[in-house]
N, CA, C and O atoms as CSV, one atom per row, in Angstrom:
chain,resi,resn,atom,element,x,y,z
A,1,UNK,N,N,-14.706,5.509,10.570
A,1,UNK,CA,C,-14.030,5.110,9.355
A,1,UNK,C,C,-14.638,3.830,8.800
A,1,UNK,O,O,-14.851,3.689,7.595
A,2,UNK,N,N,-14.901,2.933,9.680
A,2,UNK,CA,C,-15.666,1.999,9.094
A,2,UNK,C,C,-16.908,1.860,8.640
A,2,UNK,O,O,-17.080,0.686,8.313
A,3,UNK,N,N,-18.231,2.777,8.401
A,3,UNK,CA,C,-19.111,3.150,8.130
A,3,UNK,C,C,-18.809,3.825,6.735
A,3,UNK,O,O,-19.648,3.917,5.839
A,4,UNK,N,N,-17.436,4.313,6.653
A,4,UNK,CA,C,-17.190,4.809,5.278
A,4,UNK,C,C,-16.774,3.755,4.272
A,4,UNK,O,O,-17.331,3.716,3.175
A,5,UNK,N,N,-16.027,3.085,4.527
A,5,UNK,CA,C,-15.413,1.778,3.940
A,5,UNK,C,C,-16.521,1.162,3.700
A,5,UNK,O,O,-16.531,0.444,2.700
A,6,UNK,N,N,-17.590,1.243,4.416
A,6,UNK,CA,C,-18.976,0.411,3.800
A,6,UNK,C,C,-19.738,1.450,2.701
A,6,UNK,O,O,-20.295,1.175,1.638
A,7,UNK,N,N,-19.632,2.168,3.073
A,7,UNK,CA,C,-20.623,3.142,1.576
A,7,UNK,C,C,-19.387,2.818,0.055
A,7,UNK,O,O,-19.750,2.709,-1.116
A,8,UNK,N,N,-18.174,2.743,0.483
A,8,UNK,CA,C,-17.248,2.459,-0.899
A,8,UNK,C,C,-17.952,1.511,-1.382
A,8,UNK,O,O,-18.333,1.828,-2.509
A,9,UNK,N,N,-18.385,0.285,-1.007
A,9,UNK,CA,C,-18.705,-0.885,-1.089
A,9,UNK,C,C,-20.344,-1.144,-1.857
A,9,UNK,O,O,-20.877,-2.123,-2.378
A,10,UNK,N,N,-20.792,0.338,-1.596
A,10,UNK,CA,C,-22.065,0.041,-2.130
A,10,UNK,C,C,-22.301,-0.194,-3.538
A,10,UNK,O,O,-21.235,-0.123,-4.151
A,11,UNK,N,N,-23.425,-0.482,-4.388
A,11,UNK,CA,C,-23.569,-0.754,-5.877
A,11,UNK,C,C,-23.447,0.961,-6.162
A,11,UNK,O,O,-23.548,1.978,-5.476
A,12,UNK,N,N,-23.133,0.581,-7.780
A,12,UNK,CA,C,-22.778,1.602,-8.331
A,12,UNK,C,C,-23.326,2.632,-8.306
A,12,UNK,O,O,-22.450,3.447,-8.596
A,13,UNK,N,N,-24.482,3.286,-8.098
A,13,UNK,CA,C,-25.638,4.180,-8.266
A,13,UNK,C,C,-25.791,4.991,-6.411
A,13,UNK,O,O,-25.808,6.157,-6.016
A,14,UNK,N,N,-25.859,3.876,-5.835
A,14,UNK,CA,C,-25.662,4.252,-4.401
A,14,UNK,C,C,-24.656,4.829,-4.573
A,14,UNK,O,O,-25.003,5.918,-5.030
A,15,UNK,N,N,-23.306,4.796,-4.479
A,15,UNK,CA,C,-21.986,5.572,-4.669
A,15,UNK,C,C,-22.388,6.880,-4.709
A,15,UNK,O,O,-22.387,7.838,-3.937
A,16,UNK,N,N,-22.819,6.585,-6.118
A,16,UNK,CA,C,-22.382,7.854,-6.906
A,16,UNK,C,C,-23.955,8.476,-6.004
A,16,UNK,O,O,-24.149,7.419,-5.404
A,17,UNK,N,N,-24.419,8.837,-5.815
A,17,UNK,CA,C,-25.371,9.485,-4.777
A,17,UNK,C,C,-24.933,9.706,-3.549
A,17,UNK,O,O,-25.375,10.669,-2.923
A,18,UNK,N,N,-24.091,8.945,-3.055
A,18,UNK,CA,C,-23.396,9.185,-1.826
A,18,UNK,C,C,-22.736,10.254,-1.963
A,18,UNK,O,O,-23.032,11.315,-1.411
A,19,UNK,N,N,-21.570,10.038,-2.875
A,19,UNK,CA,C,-20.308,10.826,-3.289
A,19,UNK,C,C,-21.134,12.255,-3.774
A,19,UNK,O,O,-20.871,13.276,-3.140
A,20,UNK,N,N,-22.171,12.335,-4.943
A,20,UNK,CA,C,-22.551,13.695,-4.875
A,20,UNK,C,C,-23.041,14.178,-3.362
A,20,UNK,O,O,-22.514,15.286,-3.269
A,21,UNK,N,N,-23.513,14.023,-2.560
A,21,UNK,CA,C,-24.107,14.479,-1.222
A,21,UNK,C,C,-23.111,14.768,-0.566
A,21,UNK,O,O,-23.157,15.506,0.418
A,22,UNK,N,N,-22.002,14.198,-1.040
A,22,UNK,CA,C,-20.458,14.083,0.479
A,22,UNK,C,C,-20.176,15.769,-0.733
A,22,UNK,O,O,-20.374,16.834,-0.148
A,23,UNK,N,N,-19.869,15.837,-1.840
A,23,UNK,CA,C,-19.904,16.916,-2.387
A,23,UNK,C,C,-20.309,18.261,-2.559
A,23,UNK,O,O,-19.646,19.286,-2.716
A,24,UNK,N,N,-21.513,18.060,-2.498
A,24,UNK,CA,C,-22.111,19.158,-1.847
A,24,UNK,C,C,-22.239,19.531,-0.508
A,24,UNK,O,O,-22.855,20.581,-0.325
A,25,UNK,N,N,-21.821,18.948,0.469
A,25,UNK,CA,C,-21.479,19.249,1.614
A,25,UNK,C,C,-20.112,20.210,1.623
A,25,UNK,O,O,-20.283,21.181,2.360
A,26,UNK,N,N,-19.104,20.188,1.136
A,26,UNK,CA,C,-18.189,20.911,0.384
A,26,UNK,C,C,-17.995,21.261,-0.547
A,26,UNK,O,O,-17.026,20.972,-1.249
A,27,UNK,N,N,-18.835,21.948,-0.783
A,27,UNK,CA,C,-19.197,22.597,-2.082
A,27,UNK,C,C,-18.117,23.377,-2.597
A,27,UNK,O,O,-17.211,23.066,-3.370
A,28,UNK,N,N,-18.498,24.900,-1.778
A,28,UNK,CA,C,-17.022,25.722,-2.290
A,28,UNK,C,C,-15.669,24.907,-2.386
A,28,UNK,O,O,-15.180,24.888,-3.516
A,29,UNK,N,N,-15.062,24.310,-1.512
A,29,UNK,CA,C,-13.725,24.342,-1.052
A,29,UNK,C,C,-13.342,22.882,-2.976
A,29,UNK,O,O,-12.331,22.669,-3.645
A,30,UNK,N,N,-14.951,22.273,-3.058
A,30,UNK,CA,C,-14.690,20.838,-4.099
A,30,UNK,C,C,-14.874,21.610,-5.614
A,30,UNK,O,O,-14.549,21.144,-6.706
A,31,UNK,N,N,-15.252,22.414,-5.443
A,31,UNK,CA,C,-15.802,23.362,-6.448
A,31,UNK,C,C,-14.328,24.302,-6.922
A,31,UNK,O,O,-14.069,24.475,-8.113
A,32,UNK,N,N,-13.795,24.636,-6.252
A,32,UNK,CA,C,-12.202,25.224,-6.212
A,32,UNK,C,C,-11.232,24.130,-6.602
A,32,UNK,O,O,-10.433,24.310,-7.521
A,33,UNK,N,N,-11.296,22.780,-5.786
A,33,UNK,CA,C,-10.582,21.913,-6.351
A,33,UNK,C,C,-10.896,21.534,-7.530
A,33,UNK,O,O,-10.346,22.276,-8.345
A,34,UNK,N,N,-11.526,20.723,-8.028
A,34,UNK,CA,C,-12.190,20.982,-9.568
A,34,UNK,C,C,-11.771,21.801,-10.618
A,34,UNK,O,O,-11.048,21.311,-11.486
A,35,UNK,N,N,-12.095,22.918,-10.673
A,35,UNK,CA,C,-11.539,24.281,-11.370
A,35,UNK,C,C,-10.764,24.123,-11.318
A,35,UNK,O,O,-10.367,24.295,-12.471
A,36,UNK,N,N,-9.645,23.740,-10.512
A,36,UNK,CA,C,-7.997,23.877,-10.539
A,36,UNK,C,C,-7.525,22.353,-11.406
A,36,UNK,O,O,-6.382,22.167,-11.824
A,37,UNK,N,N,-8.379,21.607,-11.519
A,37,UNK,CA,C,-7.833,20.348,-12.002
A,37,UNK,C,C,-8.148,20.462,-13.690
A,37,UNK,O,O,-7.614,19.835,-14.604
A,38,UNK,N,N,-9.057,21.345,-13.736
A,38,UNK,CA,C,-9.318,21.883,-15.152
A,38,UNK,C,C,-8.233,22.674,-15.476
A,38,UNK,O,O,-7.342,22.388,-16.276
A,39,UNK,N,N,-8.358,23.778,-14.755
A,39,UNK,CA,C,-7.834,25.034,-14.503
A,39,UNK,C,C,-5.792,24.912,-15.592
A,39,UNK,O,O,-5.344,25.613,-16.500
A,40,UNK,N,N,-5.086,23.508,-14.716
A,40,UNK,CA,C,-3.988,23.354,-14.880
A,40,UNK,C,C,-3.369,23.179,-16.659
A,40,UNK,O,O,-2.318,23.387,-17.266
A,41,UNK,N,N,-4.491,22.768,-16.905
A,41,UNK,CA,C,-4.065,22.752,-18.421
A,41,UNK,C,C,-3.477,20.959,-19.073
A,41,UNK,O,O,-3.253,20.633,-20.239
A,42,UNK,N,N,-3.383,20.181,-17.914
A,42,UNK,CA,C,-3.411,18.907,-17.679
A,42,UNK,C,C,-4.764,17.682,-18.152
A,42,UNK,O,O,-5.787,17.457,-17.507
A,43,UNK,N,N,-4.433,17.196,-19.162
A,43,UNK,CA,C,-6.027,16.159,-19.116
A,43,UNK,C,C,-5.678,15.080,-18.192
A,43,UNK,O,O,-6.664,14.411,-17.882
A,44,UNK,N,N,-4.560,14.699,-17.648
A,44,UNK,CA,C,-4.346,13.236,-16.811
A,44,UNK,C,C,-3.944,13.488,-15.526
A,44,UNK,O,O,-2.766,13.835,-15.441
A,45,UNK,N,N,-4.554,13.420,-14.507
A,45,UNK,CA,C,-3.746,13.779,-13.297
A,45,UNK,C,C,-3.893,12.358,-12.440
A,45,UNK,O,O,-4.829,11.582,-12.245
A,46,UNK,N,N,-2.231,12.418,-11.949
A,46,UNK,CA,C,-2.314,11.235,-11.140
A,46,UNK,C,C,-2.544,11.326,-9.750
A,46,UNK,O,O,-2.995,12.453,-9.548
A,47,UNK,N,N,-2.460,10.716,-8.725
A,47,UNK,CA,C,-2.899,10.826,-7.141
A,47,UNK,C,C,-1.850,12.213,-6.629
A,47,UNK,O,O,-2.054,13.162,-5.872
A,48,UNK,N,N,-0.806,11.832,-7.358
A,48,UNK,CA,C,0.756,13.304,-6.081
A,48,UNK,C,C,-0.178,14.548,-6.865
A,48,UNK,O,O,-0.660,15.427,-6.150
A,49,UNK,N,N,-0.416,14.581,-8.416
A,49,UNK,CA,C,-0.911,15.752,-9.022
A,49,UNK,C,C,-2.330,15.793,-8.046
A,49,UNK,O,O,-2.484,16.696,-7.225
A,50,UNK,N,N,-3.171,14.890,-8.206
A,50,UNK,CA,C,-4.212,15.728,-7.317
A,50,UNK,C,C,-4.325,16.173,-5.671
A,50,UNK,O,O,-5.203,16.862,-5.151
A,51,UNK,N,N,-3.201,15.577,-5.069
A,51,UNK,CA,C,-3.335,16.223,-3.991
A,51,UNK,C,C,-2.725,17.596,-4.078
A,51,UNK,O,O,-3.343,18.502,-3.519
A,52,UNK,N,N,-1.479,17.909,-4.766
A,52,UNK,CA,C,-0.861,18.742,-4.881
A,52,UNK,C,C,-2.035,20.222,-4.913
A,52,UNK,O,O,-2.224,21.197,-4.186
A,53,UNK,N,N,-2.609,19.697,-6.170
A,53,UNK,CA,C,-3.942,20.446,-6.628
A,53,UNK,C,C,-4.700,21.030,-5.286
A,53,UNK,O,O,-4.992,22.108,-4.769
A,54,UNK,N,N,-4.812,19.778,-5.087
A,54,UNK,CA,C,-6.086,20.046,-3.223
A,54,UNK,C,C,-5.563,20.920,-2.485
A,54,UNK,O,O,-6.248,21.930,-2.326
A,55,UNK,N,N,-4.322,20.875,-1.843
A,55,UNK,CA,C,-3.315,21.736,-1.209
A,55,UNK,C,C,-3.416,23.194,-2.035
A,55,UNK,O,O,-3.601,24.174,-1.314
A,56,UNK,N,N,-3.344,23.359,-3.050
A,56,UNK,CA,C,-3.403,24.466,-3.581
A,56,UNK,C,C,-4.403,25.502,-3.279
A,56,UNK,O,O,-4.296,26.640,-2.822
A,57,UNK,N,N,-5.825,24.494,-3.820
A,57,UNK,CA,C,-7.010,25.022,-3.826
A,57,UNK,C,C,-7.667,25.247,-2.381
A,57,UNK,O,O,-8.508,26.098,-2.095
A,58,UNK,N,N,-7.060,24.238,-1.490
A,58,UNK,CA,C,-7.287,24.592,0.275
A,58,UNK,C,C,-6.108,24.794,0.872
A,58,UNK,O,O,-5.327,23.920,1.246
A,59,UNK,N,N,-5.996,25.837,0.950
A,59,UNK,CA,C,-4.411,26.345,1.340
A,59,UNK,C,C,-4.242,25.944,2.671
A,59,UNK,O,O,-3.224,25.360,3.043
A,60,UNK,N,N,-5.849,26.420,3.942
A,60,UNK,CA,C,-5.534,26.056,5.176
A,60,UNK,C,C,-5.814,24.837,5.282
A,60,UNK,O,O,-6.692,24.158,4.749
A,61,UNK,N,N,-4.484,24.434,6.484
A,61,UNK,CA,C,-4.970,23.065,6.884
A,61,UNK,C,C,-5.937,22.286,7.246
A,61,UNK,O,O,-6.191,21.182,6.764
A,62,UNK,N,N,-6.737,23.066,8.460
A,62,UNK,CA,C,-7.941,22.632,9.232
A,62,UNK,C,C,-8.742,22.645,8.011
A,62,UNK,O,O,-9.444,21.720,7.601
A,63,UNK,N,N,-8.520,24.090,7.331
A,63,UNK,CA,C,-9.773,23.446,6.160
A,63,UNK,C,C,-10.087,22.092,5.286
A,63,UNK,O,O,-11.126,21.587,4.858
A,64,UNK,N,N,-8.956,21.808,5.236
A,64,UNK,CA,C,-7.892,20.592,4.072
A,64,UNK,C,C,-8.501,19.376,4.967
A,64,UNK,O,O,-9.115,18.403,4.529
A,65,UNK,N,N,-8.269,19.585,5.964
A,65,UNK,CA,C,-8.537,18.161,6.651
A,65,UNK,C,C,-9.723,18.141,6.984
A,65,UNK,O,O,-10.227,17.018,6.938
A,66,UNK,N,N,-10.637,19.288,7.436
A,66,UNK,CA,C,-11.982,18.683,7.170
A,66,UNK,C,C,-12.520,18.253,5.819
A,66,UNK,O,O,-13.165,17.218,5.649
A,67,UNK,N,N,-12.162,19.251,4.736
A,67,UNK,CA,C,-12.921,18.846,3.823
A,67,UNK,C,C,-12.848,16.825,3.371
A,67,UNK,O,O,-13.756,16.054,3.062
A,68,UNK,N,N,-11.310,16.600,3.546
A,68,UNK,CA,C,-11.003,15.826,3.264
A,68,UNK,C,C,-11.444,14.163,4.041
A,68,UNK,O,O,-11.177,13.051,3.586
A,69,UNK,N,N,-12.202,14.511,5.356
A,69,UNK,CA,C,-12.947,13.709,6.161
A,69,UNK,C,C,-13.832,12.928,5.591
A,69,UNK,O,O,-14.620,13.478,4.822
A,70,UNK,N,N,-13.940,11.570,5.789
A,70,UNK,CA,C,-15.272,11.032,5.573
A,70,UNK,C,C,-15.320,10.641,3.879
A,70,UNK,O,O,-14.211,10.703,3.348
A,71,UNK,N,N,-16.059,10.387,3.293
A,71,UNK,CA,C,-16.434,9.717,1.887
A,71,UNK,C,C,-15.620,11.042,0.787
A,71,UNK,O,O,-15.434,10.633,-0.360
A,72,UNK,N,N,-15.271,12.137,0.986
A,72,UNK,CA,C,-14.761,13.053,0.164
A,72,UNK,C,C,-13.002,12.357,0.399
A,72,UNK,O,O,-12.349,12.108,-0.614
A,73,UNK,N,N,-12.510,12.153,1.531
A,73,UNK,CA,C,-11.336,12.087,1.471
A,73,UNK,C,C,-11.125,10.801,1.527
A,73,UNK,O,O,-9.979,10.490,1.855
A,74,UNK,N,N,-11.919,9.878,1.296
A,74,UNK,CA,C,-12.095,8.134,1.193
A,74,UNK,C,C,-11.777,8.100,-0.260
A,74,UNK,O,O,-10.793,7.529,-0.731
A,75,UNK,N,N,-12.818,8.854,-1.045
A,75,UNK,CA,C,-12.663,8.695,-3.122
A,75,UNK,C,C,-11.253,9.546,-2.986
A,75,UNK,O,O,-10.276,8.922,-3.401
A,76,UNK,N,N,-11.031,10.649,-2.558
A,76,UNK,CA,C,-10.102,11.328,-3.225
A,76,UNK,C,C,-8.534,10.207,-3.125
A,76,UNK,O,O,-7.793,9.843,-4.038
A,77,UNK,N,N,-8.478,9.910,-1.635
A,77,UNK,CA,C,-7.039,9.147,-1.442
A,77,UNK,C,C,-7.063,7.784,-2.328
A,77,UNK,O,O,-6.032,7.192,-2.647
A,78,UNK,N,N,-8.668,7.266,-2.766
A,78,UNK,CA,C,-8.572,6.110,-3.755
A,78,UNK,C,C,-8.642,6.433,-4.416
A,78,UNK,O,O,-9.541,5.688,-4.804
A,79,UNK,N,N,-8.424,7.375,-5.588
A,79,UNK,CA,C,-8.388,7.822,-6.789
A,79,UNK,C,C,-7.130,7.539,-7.622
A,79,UNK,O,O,-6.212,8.341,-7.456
A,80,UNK,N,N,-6.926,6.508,-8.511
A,80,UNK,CA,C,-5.795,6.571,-8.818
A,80,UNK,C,C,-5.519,7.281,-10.533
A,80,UNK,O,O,-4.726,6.691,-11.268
A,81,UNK,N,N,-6.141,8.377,-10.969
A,81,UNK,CA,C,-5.960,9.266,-11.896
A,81,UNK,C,C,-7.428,9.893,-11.888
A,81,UNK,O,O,-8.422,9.614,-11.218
A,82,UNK,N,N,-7.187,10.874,-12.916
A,82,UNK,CA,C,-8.905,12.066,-12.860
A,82,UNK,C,C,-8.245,12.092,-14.861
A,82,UNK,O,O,-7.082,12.143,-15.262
A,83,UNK,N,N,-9.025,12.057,-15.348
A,83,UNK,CA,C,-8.826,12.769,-16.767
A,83,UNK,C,C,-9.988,13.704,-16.594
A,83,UNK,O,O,-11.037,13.470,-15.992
A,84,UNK,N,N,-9.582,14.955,-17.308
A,84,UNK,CA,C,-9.780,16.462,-17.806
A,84,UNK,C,C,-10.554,16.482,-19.007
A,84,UNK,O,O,-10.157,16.524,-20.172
A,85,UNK,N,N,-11.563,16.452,-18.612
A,85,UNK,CA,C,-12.223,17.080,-20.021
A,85,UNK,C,C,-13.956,18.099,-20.165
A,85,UNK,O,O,-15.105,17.792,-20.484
A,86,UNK,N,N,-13.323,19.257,-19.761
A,86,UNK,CA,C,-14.016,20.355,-19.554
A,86,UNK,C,C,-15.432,20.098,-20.184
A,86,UNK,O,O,-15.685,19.397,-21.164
A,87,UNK,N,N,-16.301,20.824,-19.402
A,87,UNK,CA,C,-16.362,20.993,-17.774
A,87,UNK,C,C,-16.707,19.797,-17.096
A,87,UNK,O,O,-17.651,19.906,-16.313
A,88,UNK,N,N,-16.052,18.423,-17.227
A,88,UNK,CA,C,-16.233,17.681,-16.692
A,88,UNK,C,C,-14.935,16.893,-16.208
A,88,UNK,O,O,-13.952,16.788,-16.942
A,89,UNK,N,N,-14.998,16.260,-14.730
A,89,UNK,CA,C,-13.710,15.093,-15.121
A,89,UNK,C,C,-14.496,13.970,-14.837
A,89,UNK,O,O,-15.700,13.822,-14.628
A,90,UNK,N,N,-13.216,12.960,-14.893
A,90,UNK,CA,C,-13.676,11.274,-14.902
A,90,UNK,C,C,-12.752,10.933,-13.524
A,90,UNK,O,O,-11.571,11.246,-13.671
A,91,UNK,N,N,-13.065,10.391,-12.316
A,91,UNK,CA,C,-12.364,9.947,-11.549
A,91,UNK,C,C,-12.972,8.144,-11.404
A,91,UNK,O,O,-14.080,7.670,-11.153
A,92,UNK,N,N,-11.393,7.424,-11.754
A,92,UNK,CA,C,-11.070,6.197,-11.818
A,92,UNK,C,C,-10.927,5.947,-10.433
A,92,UNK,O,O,-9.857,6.503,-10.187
A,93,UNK,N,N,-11.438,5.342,-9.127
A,93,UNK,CA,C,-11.489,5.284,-8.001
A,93,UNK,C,C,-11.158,3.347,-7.652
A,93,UNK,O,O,-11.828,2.432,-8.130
A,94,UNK,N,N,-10.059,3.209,-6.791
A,94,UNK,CA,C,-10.062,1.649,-6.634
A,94,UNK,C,C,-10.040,2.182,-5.263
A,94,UNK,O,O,-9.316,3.108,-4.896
A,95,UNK,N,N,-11.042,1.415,-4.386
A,95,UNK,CA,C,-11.455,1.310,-3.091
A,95,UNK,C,C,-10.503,0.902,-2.417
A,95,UNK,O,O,-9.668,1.428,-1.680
A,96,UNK,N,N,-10.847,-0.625,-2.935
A,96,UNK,CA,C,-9.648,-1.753,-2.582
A,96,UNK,C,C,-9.002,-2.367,-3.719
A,96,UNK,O,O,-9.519,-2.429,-4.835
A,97,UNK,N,N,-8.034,-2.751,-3.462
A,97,UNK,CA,C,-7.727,-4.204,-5.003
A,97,UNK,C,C,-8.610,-5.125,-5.599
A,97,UNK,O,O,-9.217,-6.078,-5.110
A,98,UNK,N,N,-8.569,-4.604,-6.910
A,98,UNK,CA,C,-9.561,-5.949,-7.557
A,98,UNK,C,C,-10.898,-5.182,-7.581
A,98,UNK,O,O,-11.828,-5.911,-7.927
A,99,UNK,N,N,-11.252,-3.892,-7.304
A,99,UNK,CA,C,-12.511,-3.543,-7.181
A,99,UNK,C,C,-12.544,-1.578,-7.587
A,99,UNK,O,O,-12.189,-0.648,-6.864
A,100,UNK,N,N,-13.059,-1.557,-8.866
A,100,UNK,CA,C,-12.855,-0.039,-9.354
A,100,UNK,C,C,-14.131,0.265,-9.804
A,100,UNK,O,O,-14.960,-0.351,-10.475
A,101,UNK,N,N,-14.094,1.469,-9.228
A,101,UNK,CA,C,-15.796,2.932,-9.601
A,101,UNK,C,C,-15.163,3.994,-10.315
A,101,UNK,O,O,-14.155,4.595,-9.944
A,102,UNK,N,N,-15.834,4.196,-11.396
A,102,UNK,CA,C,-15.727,5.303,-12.054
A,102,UNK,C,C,-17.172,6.190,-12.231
A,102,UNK,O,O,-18.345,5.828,-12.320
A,103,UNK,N,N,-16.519,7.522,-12.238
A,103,UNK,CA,C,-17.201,8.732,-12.273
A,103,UNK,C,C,-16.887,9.936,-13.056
A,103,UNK,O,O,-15.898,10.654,-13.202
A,104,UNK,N,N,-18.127,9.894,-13.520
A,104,UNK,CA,C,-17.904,11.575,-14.261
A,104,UNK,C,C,-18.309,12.603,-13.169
A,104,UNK,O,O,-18.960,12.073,-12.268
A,105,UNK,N,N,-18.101,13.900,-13.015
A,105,UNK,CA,C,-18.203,14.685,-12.451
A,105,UNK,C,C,-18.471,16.036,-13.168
A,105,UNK,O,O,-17.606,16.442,-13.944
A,106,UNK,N,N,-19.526,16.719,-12.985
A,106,UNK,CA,C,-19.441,18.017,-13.875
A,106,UNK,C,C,-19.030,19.187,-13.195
A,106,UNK,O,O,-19.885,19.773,-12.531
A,107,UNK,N,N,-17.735,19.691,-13.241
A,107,UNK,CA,C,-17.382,20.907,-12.105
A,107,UNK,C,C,-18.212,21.976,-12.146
A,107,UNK,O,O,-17.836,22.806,-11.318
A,108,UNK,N,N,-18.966,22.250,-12.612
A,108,UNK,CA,C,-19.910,23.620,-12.525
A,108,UNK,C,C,-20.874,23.217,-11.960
A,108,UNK,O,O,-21.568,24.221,-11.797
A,109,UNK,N,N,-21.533,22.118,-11.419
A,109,UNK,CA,C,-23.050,21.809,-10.768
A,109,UNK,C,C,-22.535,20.426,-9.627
A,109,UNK,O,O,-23.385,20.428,-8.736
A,110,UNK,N,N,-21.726,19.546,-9.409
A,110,UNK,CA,C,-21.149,18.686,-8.912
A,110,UNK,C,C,-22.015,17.131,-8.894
A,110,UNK,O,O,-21.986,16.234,-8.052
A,111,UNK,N,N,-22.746,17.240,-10.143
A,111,UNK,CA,C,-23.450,16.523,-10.524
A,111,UNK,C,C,-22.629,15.440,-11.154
A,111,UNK,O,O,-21.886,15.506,-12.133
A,112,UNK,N,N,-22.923,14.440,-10.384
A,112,UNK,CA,C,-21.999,13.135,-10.266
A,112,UNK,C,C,-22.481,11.553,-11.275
A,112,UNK,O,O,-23.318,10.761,-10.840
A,113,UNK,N,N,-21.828,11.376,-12.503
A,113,UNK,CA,C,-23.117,10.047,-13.032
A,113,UNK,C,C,-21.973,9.065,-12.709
A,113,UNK,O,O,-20.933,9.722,-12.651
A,114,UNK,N,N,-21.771,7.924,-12.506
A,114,UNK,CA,C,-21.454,6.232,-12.299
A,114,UNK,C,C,-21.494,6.395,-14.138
A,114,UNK,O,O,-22.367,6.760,-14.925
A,115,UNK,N,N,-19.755,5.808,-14.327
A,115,UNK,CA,C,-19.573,5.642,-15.795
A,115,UNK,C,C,-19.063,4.155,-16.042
A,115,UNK,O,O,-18.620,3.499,-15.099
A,116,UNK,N,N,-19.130,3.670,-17.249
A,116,UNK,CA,C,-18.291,2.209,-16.843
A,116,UNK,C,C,-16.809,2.431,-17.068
A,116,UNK,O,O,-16.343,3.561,-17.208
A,117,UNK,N,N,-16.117,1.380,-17.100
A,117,UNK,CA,C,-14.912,0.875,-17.277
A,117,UNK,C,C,-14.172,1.297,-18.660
A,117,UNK,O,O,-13.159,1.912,-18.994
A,118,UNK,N,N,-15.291,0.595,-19.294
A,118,UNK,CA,C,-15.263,1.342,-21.394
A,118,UNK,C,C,-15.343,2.537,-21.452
A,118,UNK,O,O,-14.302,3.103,-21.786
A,119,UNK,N,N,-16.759,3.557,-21.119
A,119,UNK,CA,C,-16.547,4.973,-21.166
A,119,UNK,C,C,-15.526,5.545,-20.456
A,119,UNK,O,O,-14.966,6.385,-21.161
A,120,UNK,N,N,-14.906,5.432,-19.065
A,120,UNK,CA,C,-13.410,6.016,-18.852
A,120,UNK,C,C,-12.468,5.831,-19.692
A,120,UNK,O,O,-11.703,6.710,-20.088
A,121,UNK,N,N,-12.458,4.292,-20.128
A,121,UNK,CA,C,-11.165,3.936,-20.935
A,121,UNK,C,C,-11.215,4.877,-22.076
A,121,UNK,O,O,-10.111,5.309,-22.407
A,122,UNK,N,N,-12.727,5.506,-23.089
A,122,UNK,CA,C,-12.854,6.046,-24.380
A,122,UNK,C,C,-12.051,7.423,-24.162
A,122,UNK,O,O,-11.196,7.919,-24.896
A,123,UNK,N,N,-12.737,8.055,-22.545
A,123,UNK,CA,C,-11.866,9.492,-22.449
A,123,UNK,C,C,-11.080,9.721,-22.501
A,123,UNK,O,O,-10.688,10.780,-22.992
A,124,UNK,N,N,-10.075,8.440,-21.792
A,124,UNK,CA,C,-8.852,8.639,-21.597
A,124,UNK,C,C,-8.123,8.450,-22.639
A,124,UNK,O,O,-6.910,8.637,-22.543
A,125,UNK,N,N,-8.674,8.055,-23.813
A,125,UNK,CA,C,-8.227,7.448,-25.105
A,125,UNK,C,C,-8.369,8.706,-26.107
A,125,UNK,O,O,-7.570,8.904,-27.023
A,126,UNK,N,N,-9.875,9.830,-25.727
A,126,UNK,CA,C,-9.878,11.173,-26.319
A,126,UNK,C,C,-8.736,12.279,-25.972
A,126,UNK,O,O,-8.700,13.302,-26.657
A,127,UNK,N,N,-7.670,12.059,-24.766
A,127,UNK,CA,C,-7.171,12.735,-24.525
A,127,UNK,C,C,-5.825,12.555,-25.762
A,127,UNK,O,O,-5.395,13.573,-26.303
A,128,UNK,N,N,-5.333,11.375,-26.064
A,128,UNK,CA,C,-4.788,11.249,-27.148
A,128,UNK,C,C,-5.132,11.368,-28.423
A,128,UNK,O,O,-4.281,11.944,-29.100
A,129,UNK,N,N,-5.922,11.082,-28.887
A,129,UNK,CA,C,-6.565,10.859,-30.228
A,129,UNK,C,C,-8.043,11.198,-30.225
A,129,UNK,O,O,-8.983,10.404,-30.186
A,130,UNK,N,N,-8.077,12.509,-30.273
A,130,UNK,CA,C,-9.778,13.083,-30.424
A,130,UNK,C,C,-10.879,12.480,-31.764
A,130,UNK,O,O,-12.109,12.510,-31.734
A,131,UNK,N,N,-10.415,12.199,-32.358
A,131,UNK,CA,C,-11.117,10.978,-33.450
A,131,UNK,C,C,-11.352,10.006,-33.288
A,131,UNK,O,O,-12.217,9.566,-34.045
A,132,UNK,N,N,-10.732,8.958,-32.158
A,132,UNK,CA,C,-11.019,7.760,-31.480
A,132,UNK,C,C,-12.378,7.504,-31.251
A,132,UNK,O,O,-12.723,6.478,-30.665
């Protein structure tokens, strides 16, 4: 666990290279979760909505808890919202306090870019007001 807590920690670009690799290592099972976070018809999901989601999309446990091992279940439990906006989301990730990574994610390829602070804030701002 502590080897993971250090990759959170890395600069922005490292992350997000990490996090795609921890991704494609669970491909199917992240690839299902995804789709379902689209899928719901929801652009804002908060942490109870995305686990709920996860549970859904990995019904078995053992599966649930492996997938959820290691740098996949490090971002997911720090995630404190995902906005929806097909075929992509944005996950707002605080590690620790005082310290936040954001990510776009494209659910069809799990191709991961490091977004800033402003571009999350714009999406989350398209989910209200698409002219913004």
């Amino acid at each position: 666990m502590a080897a993971s807590s250090l990759m959170l920690q890395k600069p922005d670009n490292a992350m997000a290279d990490s996090l795609s690799d921890a991704l494609k290592q669970s491909r199917y099972h992240i690839k299902r979760c995804f789709a379902r976070f689209v899928g719901t018809g929801r652009r804002l999901l908060k942490p109870k909505q995305i686990m709920e989601e996860m549970e859904k999309a990995i019904e078995d446990k053992l599966e649930r808890a492996k997938v959820l091992e290691g740098l996949i279940g490090l971002t997911i439990n720090s995630t404190q919202e995902i906005v929806v906006f097909p075929p992509n989301v944005a996950l707002a990730v605080r590690p620790n306090p005082g310290f936040w990574e954001f990510f776009k994610v494209n659910v069809d390829d799990l191709a991961v870019d490091t977004i800033t602070a402003k571009d999350y804030l714009k999406l989350k701002e398209l989910i209200y007001d698409e002219n913004w």
